[in-house]
C-alpha positions in Angstrom: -18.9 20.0 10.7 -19.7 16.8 8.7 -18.0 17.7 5.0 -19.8 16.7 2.1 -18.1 14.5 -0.7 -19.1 13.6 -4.3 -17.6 10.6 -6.8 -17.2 7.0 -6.6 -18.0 6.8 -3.0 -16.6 3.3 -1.3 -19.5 0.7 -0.3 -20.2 1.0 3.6 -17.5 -1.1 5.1 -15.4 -1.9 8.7 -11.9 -3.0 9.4 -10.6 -1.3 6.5 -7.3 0.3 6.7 -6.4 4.3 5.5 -3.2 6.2 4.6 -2.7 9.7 3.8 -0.6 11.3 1.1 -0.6 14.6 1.2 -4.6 15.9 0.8 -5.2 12.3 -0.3 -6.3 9.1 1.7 -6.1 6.0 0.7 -8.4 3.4 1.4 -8.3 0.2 1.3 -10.1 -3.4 1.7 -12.8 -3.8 4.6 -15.7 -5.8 5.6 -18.9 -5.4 3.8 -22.1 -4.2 5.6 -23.6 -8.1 5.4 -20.2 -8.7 7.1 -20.2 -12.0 4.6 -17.6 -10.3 2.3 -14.4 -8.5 2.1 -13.1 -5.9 -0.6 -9.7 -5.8 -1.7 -10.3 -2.6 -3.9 -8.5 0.9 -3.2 -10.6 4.5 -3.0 -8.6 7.8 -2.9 -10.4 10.5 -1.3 -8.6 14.1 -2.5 -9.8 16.4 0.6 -8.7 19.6 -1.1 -11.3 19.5 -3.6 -14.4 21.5 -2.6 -16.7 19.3 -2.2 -14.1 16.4 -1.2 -13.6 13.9 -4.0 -13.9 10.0 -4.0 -12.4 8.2 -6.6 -11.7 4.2 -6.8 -8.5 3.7 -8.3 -7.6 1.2 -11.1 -4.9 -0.6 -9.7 -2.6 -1.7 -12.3 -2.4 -5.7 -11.2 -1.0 -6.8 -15.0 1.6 -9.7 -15.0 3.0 -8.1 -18.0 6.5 -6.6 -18.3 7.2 -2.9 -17.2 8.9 -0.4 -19.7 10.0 1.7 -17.1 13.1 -0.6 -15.8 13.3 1.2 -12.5 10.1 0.0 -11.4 9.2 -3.4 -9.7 7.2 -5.9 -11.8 3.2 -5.4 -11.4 1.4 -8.2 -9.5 -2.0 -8.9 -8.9 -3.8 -7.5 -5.9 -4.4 -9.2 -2.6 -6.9 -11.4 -2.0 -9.9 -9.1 0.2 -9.3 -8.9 3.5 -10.1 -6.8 7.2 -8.6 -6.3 10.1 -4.8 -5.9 8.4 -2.6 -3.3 8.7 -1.5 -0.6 6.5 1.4 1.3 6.5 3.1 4.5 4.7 6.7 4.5 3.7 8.9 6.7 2.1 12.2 4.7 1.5 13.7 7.8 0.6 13.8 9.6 3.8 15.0 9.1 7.1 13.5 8.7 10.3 14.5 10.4 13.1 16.6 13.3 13.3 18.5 14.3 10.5 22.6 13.5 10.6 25.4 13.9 8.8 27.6 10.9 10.3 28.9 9.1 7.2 30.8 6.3 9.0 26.9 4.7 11.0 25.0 3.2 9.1 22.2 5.2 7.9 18.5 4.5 9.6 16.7 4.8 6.7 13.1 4.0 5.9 14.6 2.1 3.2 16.8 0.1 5.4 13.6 -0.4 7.2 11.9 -1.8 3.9 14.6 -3.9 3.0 14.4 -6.3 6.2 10.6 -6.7 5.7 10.9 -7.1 1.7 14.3 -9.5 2.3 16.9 -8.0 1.6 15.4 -6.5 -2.1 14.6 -2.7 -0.9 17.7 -2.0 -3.1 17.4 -4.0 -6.6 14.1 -5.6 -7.7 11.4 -4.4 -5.1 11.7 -1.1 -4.0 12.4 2.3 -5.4 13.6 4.5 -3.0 12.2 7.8 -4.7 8.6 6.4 -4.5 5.8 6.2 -2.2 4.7 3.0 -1.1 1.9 1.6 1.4 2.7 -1.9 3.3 -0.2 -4.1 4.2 -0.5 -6.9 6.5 -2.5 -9.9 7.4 -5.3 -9.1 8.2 -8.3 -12.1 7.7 -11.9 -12.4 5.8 -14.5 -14.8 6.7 -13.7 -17.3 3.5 -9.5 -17.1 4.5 -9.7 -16.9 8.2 -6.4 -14.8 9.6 -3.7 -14.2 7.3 -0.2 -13.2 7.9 1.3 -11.7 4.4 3.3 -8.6 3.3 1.8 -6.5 -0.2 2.8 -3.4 -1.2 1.2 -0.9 -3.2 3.1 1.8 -4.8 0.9 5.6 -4.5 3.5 7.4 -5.7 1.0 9.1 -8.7 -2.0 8.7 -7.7 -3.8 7.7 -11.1 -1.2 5.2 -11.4 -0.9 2.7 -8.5 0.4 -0.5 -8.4 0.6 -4.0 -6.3 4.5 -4.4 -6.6 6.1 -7.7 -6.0 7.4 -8.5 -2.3 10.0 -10.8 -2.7 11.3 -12.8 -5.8 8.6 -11.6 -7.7 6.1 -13.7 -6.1 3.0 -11.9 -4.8 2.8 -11.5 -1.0 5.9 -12.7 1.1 4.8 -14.3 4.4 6.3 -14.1 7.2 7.3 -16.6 9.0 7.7 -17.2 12.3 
């Protein structure tokens, strides 16, 4: 059955890319209808509320300093984009099954993290109690293809944040 939904519904779009947290998925980007433009925005959709609940979220992109010292400078958001990939990642646990070997090096999500951010996951980039979703490349019909590395922090959900990638500059590419 189609379930209805009420809020600040996303514009019609393709080639966007969705996580879930929880009873909440995150949208973001996409192709516009005209397929002229992109959208770099972010919609939360919370499918526990009766009717289901669209809200776009005001990413904080501010250059400014952060009180909070455990938390990664803001950046600005990525420029809009389709066709890219988004990933969820919780540094703090592990994939796999769980062990308790304390001589191997752990295979962390973190660890993970840490060779795509280079080599910050542990100081300036990522926290490894939050919740973060990793998008890459993608393209948009003014860019063409486009092979970079943002991450969005969704730990609260009222309260997300483009974090830098690497060196505080926004959007590491890869190279290669």
């Amino acid at each position: 059955a189609i379930q209805s939904a009420e809020g600040d519904l996303p514009e019609p779009r393709s080639g966007h890319s969705a996580v879930s947290v929880g009873n909440l998925l995150y949208v973001f980007g996409g192709l516009s209808r005209t397929q002229k433009d992109c959208f770099n925005d972010v919609h939360v959709l919370d499918t526990s509320a009766s009717p289901m609940l669209w809200t776009l979220v005001r990413v904080d992109d501010a250059t400014s300093e952060v009180e909070n010292l455990d938390l990664a400078p803001s950046v600005a958001a990525p420029l809009p984009r389709n066709s890219h990939t988004a990933t969820l990642v919780f540094p703090h646990l592990k994939s796999g099954s769980a062990s308790t070997a304390t001589n191997d090096k752990e295979n962390s999500m973190a660890d993970q993290c840490d060779e795509v951010c280079d080599g910050k996951a542990n100081s300036d980039v990522v926290n490894k109690d939050r919740v973060y979703m990793v998008v890459f490349g993608g393209g948009s019909p003014s860019t063409g293809p486009m092979n970079d590395v943002h991450i969005l922090d969704v730990t609260a959900p009222g309260q997300c944040r483009w974090v830098a990638t690497t060196g505080g500059k926004v959007g590491s590419t890869i190279q290669g």
